[in-house]
TIVEXLUM-373329 format. One record per residue (C-alpha): x, y, z; residue number from 1; residue in three letters. Coordinates in nm, 2 decimals. Example, Ala and Ser with C-alpha at 12.3 -4.5 7.8 and 13.67 -1.06 7.14 Angstrom:
BEGIN
<r><x>1.23</x><y>-0.45</y><z>0.78</z><num>1</num><residuo>Ala</residuo></r>
<r><x>1.37</x><y>-0.11</y><z>0.71</z><num>2</num><residuo>Ser</residuo></r>
! end
This chain:
BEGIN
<r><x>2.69</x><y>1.51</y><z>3.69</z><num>1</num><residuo>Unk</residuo></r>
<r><x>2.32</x><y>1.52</y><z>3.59</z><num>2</num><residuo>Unk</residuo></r>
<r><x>2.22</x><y>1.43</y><z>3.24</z><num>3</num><residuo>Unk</residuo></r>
<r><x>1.94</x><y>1.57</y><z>3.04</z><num>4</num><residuo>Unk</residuo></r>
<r><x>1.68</x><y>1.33</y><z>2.91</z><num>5</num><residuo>Unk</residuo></r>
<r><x>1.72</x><y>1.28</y><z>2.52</z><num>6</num><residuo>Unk</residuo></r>
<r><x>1.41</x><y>1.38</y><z>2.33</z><num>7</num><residuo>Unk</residuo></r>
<r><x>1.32</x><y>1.20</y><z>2.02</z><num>8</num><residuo>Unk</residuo></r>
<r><x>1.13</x><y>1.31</y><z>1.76</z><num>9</num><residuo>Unk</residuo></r>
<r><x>0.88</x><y>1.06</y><z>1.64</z><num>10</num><residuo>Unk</residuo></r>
<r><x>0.78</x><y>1.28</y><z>1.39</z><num>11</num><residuo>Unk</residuo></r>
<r><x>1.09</x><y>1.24</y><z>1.16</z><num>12</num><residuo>Unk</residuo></r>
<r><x>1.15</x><y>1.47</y><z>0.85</z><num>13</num><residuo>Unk</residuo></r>
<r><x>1.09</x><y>1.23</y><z>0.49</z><num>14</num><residuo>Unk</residuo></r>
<r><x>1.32</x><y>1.35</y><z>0.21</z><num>15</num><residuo>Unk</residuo></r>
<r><x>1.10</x><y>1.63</y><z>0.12</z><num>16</num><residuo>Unk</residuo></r>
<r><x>1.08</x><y>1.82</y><z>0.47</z><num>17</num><residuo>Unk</residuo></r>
<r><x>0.76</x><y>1.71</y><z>0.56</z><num>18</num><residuo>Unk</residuo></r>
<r><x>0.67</x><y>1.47</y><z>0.83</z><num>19</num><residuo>Unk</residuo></r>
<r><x>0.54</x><y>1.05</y><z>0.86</z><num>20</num><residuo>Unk</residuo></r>
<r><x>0.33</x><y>1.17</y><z>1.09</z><num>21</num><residuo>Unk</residuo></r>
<r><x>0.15</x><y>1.42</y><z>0.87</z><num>22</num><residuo>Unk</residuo></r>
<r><x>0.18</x><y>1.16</y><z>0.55</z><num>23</num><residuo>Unk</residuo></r>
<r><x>0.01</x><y>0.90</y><z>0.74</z><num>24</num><residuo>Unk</residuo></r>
<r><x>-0.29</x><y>1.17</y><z>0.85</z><num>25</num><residuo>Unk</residuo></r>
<r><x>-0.34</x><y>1.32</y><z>0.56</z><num>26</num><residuo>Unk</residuo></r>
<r><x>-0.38</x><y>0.89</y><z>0.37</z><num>27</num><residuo>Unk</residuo></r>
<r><x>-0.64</x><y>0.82</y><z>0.66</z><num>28</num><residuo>Unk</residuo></r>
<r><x>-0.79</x><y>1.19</y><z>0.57</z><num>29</num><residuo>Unk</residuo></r>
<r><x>-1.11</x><y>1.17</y><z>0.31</z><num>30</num><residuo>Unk</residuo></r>
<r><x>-1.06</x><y>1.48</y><z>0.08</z><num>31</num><residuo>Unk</residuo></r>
<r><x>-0.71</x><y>1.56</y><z>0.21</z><num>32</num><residuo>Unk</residuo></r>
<r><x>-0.48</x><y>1.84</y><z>0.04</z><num>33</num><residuo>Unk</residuo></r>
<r><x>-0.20</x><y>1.71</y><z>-0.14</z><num>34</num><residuo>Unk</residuo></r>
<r><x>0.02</x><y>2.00</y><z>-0.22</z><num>35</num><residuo>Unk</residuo></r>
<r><x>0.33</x><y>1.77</y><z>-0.32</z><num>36</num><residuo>Unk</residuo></r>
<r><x>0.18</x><y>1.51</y><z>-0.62</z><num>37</num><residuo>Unk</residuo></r>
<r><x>0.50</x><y>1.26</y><z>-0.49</z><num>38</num><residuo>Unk</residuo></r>
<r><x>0.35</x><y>1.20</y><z>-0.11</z><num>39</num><residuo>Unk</residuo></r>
<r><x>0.04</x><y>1.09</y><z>-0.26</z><num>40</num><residuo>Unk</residuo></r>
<r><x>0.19</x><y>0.84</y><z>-0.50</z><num>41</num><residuo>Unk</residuo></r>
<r><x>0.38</x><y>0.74</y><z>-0.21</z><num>42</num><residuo>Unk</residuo></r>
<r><x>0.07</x><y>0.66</y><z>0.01</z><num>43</num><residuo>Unk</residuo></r>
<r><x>-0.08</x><y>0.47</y><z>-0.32</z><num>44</num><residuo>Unk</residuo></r>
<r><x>0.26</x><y>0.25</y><z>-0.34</z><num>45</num><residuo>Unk</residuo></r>
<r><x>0.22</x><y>0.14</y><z>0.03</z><num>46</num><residuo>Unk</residuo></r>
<r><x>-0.13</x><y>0.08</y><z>0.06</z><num>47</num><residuo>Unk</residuo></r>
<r><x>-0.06</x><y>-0.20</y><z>-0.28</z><num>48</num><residuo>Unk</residuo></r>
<r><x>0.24</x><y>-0.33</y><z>-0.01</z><num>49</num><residuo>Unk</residuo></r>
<r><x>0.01</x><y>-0.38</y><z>0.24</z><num>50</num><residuo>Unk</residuo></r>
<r><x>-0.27</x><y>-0.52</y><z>0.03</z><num>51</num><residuo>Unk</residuo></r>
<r><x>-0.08</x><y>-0.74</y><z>-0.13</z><num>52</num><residuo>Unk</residuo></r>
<r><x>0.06</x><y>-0.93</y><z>0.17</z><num>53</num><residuo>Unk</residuo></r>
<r><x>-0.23</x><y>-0.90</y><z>0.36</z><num>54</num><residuo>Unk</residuo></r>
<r><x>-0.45</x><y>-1.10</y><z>0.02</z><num>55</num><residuo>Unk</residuo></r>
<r><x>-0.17</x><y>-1.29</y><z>-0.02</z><num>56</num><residuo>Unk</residuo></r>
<r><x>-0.16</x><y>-1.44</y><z>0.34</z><num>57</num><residuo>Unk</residuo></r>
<r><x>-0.57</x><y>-1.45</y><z>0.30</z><num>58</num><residuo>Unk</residuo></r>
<r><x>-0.50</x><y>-1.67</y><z>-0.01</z><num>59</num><residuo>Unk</residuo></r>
<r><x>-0.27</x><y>-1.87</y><z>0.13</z><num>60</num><residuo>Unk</residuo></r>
<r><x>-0.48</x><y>-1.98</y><z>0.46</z><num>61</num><residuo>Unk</residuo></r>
<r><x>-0.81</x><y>-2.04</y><z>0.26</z><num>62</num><residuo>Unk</residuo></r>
<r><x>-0.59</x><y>-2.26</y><z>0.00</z><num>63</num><residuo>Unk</residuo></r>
<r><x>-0.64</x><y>-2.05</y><z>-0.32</z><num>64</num><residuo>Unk</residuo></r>
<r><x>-0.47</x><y>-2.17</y><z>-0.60</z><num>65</num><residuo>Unk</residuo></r>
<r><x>-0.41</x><y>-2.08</y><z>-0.97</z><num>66</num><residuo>Unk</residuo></r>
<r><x>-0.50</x><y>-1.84</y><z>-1.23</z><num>67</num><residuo>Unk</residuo></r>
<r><x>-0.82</x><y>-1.77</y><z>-1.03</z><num>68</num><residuo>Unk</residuo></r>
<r><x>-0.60</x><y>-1.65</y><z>-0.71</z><num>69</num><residuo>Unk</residuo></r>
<r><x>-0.40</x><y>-1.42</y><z>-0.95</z><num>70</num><residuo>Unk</residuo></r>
<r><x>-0.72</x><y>-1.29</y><z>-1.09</z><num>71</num><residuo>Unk</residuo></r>
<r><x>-0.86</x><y>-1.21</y><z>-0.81</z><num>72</num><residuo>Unk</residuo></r>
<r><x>-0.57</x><y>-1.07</y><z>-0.65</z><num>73</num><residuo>Unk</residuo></r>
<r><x>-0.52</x><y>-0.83</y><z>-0.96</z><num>74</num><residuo>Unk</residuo></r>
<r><x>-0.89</x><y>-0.73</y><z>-0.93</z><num>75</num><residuo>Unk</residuo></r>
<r><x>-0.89</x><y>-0.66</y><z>-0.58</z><num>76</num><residuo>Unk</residuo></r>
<r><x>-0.56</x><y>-0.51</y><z>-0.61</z><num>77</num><residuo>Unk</residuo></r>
<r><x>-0.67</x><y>-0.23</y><z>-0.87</z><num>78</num><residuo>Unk</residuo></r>
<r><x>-1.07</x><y>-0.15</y><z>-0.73</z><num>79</num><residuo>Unk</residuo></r>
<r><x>-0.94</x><y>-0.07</y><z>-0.41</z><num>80</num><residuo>Unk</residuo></r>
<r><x>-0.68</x><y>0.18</y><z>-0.48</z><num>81</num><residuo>Unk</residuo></r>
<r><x>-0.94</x><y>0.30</y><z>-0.75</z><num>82</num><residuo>Unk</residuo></r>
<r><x>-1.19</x><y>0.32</y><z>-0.48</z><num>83</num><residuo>Unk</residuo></r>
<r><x>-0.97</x><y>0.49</y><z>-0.26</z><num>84</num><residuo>Unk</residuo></r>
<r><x>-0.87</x><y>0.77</y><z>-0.49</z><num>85</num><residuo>Unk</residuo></r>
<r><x>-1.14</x><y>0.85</y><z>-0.65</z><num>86</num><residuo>Unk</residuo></r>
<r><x>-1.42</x><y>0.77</y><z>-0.39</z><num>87</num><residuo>Unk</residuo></r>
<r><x>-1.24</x><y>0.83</y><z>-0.08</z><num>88</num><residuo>Unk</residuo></r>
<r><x>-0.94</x><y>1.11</y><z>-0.16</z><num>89</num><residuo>Unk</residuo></r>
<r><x>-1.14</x><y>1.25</y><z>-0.44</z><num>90</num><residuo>Unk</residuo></r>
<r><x>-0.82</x><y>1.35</y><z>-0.61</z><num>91</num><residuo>Unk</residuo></r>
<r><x>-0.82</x><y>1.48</y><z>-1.01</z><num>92</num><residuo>Unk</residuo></r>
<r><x>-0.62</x><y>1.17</y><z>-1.16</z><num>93</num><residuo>Unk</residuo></r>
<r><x>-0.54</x><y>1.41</y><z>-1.42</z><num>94</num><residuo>Unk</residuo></r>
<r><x>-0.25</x><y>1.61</y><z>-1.20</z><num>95</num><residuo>Unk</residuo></r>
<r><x>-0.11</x><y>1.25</y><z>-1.14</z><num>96</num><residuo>Unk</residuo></r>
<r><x>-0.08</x><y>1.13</y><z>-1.52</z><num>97</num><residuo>Unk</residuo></r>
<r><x>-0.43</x><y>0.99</y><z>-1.55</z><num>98</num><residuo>Unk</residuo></r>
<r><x>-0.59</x><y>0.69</y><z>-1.39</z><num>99</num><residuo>Unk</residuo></r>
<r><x>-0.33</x><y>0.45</y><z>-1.60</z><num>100</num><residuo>Unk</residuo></r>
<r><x>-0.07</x><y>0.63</y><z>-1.36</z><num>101</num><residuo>Unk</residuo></r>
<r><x>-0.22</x><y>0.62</y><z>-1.06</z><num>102</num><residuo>Unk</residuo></r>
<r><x>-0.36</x><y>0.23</y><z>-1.11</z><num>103</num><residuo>Unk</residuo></r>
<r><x>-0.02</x><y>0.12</y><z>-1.20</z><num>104</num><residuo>Unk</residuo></r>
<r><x>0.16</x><y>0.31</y><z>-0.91</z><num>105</num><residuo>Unk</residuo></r>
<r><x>0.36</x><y>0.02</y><z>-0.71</z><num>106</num><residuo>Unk</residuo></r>
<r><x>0.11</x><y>-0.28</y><z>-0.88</z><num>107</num><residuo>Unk</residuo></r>
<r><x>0.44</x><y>-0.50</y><z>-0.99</z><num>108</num><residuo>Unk</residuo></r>
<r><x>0.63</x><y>-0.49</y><z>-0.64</z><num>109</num><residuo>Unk</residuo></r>
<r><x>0.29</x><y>-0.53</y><z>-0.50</z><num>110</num><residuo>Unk</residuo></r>
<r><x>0.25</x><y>-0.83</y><z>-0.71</z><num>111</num><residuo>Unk</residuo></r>
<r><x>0.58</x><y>-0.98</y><z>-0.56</z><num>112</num><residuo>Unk</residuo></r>
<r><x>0.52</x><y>-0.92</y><z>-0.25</z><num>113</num><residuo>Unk</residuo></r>
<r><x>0.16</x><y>-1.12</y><z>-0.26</z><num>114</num><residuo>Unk</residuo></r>
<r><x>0.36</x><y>-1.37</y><z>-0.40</z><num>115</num><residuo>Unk</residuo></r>
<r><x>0.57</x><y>-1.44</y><z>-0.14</z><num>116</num><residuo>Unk</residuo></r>
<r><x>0.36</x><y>-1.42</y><z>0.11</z><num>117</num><residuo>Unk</residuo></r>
<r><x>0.12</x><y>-1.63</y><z>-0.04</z><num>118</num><residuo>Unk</residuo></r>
<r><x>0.36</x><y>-1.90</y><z>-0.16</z><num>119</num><residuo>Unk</residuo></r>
<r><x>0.50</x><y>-1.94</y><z>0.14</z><num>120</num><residuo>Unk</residuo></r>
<r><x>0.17</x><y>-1.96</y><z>0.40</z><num>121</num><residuo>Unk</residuo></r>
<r><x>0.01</x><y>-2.22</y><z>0.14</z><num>122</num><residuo>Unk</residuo></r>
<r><x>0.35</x><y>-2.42</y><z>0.11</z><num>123</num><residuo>Unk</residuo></r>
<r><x>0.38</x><y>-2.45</y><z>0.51</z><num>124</num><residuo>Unk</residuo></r>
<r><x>0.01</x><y>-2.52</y><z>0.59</z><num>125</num><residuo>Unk</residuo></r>
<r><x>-0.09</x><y>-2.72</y><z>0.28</z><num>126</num><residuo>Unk</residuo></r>
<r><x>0.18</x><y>-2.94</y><z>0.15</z><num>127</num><residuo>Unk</residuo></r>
<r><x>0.32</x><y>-3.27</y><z>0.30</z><num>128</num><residuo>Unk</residuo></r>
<r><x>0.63</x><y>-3.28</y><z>0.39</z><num>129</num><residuo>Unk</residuo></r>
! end
């Protein structure tokens, strides 16, 4: 009895019928076409994720500490994804709420998330215990 081989599709539907594949493109894209306003907001939230483990385990190997860290995180945190949709995707901030909308898009689980990571690297590499 001879079996077929099972194909997998790496390129798995999202909620709204469209592909990762094609999400993940179009955020690595400059000037890319975003016909539905939610994918965009979506690659906004996950690019805050990613920055704000990435700063956080950054601040946690260089030992940052205090209001200054969560300054700076906050700054960095906001020109970035500023940078990146209005330099880089070029997109009219007005279809997506204004820039408030778009600045504030995933900032507060963002914000958690560099927490964590950050307390956590700087509590196992620069306490004694």
């Amino acid at each position: 009895m001879a079996t077929t081989p099972v194909k997998r599709n790496v390129n798995k539907p999202v909620a709204n019928g469209t592909d990762t594949v094609s999400i993940v493109s179009k955020a690595f894209t400059q000037d890319a076409e975003w016909t539905d306003k939610d994918e965009f907001l979506d690659v906004v939230y996950w690019l805050r994720q990613i920055l704000g483990v990435v700063i956080g385990l950054i601040w946690g190997l260089i030992p940052l500490k205090g209001l200054v860290g969560l300054g700076l995180f906050f700054i960095i945190n906001v020109a970035i994804v500023y940078i990146y949709y209005n330099s880089f995707q070029r997109v009219d901030e007005e279809e997506y709420g204004g820039a408030s909308e778009i600045l504030k898009e995933g900032l507060m689980t963002s914000f958690s998330s560099f927490l964590v990571s950050w307390i956590i690297l700087y509590s196992s590499l620069h306490t004694d215990s």
